[in-house]
C-alpha positions as a Markdown table, in Angstrom:
| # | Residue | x | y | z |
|---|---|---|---|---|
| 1 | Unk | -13.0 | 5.5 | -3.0 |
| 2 | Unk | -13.4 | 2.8 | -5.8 |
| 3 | Unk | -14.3 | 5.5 | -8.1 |
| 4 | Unk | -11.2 | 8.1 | -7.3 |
| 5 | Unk | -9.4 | 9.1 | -10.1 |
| 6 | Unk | -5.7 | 8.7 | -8.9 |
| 7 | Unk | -3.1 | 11.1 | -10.5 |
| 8 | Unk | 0.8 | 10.1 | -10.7 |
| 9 | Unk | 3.6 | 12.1 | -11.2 |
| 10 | Unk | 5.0 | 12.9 | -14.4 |
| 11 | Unk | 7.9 | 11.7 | -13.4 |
| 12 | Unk | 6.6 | 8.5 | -12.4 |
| 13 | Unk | 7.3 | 5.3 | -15.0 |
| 14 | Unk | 4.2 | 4.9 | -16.7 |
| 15 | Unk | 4.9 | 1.2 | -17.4 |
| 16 | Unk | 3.2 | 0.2 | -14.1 |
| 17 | Unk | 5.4 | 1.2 | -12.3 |
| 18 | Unk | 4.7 | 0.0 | -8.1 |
| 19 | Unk | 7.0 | 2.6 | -6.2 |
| 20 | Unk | 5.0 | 6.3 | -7.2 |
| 21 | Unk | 2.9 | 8.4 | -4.6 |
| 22 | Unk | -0.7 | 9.2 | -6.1 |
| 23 | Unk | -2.9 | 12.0 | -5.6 |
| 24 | Unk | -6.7 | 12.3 | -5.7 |
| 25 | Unk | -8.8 | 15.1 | -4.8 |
| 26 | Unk | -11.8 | 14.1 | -2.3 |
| 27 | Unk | -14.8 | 16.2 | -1.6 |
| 28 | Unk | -15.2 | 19.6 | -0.1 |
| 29 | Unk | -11.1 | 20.5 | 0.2 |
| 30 | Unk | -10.2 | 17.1 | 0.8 |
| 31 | Unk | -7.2 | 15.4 | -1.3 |
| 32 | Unk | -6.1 | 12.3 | -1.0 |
| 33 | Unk | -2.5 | 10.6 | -1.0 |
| 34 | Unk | -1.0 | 6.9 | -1.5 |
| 35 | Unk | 1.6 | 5.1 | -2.5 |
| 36 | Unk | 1.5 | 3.0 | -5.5 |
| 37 | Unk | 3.1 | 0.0 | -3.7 |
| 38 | Unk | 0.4 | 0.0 | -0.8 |
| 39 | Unk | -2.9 | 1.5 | -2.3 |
| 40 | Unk | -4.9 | 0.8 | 0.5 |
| 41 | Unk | -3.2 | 3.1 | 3.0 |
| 42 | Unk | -4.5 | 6.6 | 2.0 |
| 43 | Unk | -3.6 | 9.8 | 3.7 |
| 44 | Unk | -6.3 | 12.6 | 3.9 |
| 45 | Unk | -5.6 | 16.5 | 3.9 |
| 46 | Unk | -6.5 | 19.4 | 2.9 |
| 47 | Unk | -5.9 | 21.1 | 0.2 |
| 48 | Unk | -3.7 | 23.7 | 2.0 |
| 49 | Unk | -2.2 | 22.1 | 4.1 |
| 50 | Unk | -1.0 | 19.6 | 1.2 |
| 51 | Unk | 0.4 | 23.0 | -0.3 |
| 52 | Unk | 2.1 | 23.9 | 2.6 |
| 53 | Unk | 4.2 | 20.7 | 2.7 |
| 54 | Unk | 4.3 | 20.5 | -1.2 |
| 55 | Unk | 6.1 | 24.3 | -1.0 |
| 56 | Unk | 7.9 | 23.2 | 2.0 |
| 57 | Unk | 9.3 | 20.1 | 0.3 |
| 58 | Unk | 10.6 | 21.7 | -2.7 |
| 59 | Unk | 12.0 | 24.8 | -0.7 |
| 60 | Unk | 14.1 | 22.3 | 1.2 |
| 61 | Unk | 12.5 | 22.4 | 4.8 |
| 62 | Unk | 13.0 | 18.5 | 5.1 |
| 63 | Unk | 16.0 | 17.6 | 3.4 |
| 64 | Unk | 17.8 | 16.9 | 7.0 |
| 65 | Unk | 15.6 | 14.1 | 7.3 |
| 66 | Unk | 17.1 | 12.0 | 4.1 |
């Protein structure tokens, strides 16, 4: 995955910031996920069920677990 464009947030600092989760979309309906801090662990999906917890996240499904 040397040659995976990464995509951070908007939000994210764009001074280099080290604490920002990534996305970068794979082959097929694959995309991928990482965290800035520790770009070696990647987590793969698919692309619907990555919508499925994006939709869930912002509708508030797992705000019992901060």
């Amino acid at each position: 995955m040397s040659n995976t464009f990464w995509q951070k947030s908007s939000y994210s600092n764009a001074e280099g910031a080290n604490n920002c989760l990534e996305l970068a979309t794979g082959t097929d309906d694959l995309r991928h996920l990482r965290e800035s801090a520790a770009p070696e662990t990647i987590i793969t999906t698919s692309a619907t069920k990555l919508r499925a917890f994006l939709l869930g996240a912002k509708a508030g499904e797992f705000d019992h677990l901060t």
